[in-house]
MOPAC internal coordinates of N, CA, C and O (Angstrom, degrees):
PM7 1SCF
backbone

  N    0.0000 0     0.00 0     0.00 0    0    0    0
  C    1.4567 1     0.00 0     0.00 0    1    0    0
  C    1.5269 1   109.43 1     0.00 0    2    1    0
  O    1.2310 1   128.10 1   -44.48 1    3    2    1
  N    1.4754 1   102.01 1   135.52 1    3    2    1
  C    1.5529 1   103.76 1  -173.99 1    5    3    2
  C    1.6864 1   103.29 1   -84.97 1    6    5    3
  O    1.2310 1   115.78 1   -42.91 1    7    6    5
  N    1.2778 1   125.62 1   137.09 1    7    6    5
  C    1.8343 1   117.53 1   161.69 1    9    7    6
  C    1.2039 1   128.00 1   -28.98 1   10    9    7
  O    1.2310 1   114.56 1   169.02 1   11   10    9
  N    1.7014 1   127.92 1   -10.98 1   11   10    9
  C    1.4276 1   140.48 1   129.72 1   13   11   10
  C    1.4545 1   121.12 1   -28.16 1   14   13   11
  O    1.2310 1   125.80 1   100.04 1   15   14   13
  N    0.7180 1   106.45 1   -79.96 1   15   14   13
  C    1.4578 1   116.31 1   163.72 1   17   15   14
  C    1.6246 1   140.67 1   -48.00 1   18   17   15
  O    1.2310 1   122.95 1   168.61 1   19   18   17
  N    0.8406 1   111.95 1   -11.39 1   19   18   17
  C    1.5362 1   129.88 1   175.63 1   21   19   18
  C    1.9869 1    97.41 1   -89.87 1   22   21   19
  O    1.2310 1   131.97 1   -67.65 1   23   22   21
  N    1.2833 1    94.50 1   112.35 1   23   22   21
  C    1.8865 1   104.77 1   155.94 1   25   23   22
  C    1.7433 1   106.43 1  -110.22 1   26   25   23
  O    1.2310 1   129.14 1   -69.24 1   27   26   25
  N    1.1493 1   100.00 1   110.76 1   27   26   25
  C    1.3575 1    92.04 1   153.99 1   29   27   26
  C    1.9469 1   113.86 1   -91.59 1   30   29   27
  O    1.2310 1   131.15 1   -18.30 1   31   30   29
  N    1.2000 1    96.09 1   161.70 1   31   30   29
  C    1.4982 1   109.07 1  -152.71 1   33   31   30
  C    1.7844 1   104.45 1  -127.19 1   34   33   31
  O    1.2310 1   119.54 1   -77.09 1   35   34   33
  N    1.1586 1   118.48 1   102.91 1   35   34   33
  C    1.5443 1   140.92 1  -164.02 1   37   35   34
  C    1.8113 1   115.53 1   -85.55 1   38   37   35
  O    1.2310 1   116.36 1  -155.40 1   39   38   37
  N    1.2126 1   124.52 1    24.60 1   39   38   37
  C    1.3838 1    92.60 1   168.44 1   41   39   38
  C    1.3657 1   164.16 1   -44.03 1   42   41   39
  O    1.2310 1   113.47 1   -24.00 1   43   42   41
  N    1.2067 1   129.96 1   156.00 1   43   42   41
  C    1.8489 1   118.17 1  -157.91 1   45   43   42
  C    1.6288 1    93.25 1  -156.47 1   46   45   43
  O    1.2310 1   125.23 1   -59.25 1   47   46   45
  N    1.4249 1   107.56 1   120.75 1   47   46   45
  C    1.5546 1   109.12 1   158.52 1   49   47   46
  C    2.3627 1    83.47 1   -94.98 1   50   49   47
  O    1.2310 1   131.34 1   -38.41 1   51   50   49
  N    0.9970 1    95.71 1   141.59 1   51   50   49
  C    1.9102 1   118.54 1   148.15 1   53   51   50
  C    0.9492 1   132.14 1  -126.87 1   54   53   51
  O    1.2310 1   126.60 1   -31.24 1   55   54   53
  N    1.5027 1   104.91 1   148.76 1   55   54   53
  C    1.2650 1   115.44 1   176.96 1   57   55   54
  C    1.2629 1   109.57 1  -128.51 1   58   57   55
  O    1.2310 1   122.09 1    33.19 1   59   58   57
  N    1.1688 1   113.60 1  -146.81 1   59   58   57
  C    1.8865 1   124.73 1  -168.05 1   61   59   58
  C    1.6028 1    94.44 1   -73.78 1   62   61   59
  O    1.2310 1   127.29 1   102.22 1   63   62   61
  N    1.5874 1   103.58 1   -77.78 1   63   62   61
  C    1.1480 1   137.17 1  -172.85 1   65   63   62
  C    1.5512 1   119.77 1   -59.05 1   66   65   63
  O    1.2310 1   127.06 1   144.40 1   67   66   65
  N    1.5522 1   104.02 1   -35.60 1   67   66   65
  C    1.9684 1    99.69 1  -161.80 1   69   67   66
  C    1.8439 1    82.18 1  -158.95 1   70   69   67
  O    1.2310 1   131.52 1   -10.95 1   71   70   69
  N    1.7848 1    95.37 1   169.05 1   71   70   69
  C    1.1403 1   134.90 1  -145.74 1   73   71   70
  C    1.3909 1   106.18 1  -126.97 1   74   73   71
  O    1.2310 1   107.12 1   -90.95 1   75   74   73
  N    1.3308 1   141.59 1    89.05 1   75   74   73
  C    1.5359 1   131.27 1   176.80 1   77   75   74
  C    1.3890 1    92.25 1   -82.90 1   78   77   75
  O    1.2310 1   122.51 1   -31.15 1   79   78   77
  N    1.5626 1   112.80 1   148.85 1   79   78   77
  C    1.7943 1   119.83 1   159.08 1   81   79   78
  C    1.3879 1    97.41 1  -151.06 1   82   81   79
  O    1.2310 1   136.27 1   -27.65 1   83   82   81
  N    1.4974 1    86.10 1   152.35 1   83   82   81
  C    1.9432 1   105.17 1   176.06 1   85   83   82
  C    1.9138 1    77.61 1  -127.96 1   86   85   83
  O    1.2310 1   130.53 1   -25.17 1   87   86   85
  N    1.3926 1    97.29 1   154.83 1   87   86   85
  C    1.6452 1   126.42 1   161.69 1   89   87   86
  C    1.3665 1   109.43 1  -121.74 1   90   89   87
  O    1.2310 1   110.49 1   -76.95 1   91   90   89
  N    1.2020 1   135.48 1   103.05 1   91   90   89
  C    1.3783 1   140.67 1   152.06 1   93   91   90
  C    1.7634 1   123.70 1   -93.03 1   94   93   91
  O    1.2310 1   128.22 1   -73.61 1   95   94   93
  N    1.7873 1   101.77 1   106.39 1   95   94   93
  C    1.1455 1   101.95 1  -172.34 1   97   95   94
  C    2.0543 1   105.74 1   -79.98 1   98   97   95
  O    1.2310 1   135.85 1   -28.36 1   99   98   97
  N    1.6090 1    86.93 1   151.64 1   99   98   97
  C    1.5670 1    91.79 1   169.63 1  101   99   98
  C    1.0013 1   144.85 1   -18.29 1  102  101   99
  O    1.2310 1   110.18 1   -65.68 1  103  102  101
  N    1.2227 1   136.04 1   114.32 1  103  102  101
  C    1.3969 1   117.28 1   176.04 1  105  103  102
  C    2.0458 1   116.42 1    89.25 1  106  105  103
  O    1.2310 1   134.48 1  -174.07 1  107  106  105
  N    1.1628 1    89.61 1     5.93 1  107  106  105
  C    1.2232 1    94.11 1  -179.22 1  109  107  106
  C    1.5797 1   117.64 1  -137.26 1  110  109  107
  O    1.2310 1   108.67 1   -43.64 1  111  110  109
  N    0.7834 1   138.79 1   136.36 1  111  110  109
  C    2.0239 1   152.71 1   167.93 1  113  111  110
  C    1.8264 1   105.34 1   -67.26 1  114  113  111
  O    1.2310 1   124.31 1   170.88 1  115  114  113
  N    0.8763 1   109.34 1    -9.12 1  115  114  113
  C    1.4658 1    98.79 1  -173.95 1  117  115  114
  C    1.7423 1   115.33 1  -113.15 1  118  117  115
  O    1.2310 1   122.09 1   -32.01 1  119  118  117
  N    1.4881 1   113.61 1   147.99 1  119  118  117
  C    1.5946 1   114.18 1  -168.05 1  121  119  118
  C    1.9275 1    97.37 1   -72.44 1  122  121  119
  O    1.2310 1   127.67 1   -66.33 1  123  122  121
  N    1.1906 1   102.84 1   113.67 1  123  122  121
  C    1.8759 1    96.32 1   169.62 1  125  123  122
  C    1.6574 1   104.56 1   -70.16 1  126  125  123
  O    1.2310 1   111.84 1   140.23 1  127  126  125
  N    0.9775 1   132.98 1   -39.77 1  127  126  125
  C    2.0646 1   132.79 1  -166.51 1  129  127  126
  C    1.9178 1    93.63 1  -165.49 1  130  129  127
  O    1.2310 1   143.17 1   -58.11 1  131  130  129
  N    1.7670 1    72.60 1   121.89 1  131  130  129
  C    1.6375 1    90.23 1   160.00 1  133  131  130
  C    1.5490 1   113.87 1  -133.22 1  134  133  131
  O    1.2310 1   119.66 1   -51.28 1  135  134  133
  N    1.4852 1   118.25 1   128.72 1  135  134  133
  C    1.3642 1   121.62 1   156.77 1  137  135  134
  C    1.3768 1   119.70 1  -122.53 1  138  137  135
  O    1.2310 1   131.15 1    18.99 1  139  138  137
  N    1.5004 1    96.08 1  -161.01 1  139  138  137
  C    1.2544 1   101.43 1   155.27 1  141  139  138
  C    1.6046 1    95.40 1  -151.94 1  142  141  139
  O    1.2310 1   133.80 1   -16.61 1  143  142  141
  N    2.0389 1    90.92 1   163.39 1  143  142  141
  C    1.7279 1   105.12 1   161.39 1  145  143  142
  C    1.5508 1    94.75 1  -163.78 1  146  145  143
  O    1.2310 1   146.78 1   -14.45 1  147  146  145
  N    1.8529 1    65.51 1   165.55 1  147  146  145
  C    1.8946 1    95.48 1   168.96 1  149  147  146
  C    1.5928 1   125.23 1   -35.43 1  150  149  147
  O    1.2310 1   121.79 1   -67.25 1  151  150  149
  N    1.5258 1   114.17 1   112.75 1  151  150  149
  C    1.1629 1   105.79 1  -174.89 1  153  151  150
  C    1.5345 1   122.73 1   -71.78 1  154  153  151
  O    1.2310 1   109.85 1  -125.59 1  155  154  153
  N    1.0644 1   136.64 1    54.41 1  155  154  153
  C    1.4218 1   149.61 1  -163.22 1  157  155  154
  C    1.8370 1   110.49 1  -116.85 1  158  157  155
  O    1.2310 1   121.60 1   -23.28 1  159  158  157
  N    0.9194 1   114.55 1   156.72 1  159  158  157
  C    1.7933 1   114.80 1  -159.30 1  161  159  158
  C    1.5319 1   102.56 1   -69.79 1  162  161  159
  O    1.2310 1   112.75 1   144.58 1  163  162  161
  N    1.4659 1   131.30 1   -35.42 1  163  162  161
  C    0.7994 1   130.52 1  -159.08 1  165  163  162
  C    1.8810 1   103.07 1   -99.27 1  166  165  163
  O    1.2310 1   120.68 1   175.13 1  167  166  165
  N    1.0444 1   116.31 1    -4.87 1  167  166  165
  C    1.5703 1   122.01 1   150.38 1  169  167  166
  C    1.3209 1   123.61 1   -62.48 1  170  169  167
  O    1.2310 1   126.37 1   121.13 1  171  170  169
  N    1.5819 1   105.36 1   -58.87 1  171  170  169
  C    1.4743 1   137.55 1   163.46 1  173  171  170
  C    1.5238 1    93.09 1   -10.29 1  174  173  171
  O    1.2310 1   128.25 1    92.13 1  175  174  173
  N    1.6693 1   101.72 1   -87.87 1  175  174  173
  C    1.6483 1   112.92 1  -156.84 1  177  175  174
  C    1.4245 1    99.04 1   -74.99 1  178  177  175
  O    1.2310 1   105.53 1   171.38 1  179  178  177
  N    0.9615 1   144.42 1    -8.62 1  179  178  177
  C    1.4884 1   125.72 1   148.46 1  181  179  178
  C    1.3440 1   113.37 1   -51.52 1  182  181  179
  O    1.2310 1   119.15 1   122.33 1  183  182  181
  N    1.7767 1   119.23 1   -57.67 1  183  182  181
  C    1.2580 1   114.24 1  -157.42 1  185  183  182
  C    1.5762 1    99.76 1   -56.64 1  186  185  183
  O    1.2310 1   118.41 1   133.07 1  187  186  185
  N    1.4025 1   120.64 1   -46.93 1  187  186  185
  C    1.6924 1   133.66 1  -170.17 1  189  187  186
  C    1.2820 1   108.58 1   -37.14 1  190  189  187
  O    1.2310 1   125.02 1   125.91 1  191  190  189
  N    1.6005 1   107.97 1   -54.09 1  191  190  189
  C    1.6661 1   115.52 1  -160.07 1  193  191  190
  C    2.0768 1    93.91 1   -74.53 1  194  193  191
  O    1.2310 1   121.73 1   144.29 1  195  194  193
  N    1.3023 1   114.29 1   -35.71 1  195  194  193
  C    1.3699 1   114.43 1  -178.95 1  197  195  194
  C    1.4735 1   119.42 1   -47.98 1  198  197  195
  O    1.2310 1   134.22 1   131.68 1  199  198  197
  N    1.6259 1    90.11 1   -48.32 1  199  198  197
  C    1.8015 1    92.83 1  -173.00 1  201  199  198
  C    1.6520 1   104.65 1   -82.97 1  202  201  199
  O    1.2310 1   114.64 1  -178.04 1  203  202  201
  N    1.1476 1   127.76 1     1.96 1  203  202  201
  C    1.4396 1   123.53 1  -167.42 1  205  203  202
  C    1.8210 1    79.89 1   -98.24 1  206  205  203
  O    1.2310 1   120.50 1   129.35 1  207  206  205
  N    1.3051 1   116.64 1   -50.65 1  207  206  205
  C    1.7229 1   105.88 1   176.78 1  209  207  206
  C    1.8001 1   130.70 1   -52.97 1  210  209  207
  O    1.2310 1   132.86 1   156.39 1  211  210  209
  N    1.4673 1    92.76 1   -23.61 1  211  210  209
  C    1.5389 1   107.65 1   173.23 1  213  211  210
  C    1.0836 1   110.30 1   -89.66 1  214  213  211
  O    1.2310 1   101.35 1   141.34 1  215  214  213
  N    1.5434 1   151.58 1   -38.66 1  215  214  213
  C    1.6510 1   168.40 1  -177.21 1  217  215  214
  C    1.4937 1    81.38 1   -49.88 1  218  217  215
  O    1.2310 1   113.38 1   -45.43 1  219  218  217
  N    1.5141 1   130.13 1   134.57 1  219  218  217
  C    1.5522 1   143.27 1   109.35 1  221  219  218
  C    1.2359 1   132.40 1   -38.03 1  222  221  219
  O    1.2310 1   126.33 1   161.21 1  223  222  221
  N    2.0930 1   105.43 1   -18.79 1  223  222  221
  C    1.2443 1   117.86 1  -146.14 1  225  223  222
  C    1.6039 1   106.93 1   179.89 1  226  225  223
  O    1.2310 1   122.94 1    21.13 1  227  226  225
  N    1.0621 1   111.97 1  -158.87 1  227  226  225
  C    1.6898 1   117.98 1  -170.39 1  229  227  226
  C    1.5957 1   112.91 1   -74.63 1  230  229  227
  O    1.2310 1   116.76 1   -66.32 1  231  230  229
  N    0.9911 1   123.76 1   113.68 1  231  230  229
  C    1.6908 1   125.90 1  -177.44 1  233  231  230
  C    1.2791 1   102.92 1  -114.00 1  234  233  231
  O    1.2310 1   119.01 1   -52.14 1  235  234  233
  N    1.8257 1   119.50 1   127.86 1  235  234  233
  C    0.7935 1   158.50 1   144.66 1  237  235  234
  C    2.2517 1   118.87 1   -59.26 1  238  237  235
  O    1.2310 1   125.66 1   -54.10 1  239  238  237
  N    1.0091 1   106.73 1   125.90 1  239  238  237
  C    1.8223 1   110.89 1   162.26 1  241  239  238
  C    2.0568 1   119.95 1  -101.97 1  242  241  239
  O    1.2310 1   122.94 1   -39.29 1  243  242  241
  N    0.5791 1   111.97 1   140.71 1  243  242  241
  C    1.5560 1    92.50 1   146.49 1  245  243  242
  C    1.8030 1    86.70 1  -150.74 1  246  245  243
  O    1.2310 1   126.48 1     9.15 1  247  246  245
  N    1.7063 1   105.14 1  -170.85 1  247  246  245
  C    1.1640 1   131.66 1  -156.01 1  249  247  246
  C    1.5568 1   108.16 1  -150.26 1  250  249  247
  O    1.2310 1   114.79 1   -29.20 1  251  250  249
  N    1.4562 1   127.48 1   150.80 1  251  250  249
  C    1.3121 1   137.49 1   125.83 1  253  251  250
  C    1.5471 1   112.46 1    -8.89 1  254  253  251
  O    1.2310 1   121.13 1   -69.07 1  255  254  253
  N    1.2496 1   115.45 1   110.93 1  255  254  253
  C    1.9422 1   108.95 1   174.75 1  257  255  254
  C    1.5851 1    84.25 1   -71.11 1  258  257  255
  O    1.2310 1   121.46 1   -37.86 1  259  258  257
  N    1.5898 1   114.81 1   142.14 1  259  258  257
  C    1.6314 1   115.11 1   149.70 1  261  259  258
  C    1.8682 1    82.63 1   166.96 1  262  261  259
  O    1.2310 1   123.71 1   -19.48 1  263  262  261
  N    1.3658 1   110.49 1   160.52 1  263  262  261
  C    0.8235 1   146.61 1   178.23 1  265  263  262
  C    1.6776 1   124.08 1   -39.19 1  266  265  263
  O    1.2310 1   116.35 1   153.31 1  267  266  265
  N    1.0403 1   124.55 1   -26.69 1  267  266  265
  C    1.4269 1   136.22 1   150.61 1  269  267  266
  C    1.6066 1   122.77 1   -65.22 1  270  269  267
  O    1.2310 1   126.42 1   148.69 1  271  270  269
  N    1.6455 1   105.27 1   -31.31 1  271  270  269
  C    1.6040 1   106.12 1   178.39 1  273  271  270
  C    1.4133 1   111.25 1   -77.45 1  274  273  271
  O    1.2310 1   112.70 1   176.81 1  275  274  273
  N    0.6662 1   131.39 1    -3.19 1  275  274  273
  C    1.6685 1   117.74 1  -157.86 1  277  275  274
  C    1.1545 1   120.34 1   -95.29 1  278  277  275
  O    1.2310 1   115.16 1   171.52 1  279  278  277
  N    1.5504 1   126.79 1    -8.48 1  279  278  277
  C    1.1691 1   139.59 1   157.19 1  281  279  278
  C    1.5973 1   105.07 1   -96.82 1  282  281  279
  O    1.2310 1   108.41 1   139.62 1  283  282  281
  N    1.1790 1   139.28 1   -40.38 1  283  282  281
  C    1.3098 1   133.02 1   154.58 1  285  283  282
  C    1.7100 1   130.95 1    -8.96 1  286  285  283
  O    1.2310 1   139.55 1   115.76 1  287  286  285
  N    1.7897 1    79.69 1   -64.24 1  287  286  285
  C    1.4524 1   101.43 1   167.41 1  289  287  286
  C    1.4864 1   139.46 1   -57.13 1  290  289  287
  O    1.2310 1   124.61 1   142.35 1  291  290  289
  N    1.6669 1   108.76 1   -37.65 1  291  290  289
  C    1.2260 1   129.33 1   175.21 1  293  291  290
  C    1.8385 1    95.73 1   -51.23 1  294  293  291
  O    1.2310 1   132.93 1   119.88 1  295  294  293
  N    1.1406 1    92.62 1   -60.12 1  295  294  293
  C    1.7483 1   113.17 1  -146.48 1  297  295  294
  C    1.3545 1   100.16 1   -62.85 1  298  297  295
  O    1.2310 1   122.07 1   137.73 1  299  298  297
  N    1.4542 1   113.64 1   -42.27 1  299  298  297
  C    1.4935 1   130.55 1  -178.54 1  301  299  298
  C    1.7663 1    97.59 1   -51.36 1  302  301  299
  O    1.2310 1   123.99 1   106.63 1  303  302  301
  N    1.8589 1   109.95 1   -73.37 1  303  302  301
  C    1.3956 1   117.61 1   173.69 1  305  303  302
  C    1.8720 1   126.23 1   -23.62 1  306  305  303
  O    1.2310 1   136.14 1   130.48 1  307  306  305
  N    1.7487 1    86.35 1   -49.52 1  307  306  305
  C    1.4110 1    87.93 1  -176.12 1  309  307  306
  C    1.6500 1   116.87 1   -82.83 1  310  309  307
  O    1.2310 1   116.18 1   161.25 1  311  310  309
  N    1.2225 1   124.86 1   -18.75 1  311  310  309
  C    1.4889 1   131.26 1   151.03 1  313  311  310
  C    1.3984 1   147.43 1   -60.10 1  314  313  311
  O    1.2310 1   138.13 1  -171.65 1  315  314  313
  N    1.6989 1    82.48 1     8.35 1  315  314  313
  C    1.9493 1    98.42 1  -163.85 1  317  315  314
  C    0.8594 1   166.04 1    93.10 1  318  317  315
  O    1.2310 1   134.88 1   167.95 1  319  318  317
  N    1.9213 1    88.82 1   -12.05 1  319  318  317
  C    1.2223 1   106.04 1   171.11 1  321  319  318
  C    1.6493 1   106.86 1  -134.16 1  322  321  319
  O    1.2310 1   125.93 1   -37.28 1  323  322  321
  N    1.5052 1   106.21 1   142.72 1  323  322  321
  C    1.2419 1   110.86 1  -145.13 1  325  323  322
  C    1.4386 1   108.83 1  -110.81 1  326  325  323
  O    1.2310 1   123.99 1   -39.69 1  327  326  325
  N    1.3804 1   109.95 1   140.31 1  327  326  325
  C    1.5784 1   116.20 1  -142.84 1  329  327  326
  C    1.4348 1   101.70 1  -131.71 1  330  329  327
  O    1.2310 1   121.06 1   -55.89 1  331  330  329
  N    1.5040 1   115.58 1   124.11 1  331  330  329
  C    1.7290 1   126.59 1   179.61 1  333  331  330
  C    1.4466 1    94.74 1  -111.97 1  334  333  331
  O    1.2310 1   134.52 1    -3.33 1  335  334  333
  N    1.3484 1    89.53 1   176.67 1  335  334  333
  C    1.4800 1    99.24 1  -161.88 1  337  335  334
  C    1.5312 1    79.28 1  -111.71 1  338  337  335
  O    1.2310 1   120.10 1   180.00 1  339  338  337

């Protein structure tokens, strides 16, 4: 498999306050790193640069639809990594 091919796969429950994520690399059923953090901007671009260090390849996010994501998403989009609901 070429580094084309590799999605890593970003989940996020949010809330007000904090940030759950699982990373599931390609090709695989199992969570590689789960935390959590502070949902604040400057967490944000930590989490971004993290999963771009874990990715082989192109990583994908999505989220919980509800009312806490939706600025998440923006911020996520505009950082590079690209976020469905």
């Amino acid at each position: 498999m070429s580094k084309i091919d590799y999605i890593t796969s970003v989940g996020m429950d949010v809330h007000k306050k904090s940030i759950n994520v699982a990373v599931v690399l390609s090709g695989s059923s199992q969570v590689a790193e789960e935390w959590q953090l502070a949902n604040e901007p400057r967490a944000i671009k930590r989490l971004v640069k993290k999963v771009k260090r874990l990715s082989p390849g192109e990583a994908v996010a999505c989220y919980e639809a509800g009312p806490c994501g939706y600025a998440l998403k923006r911020k996520l989009d505009d950082l590079g990594l690209p976020c469905k609901l």
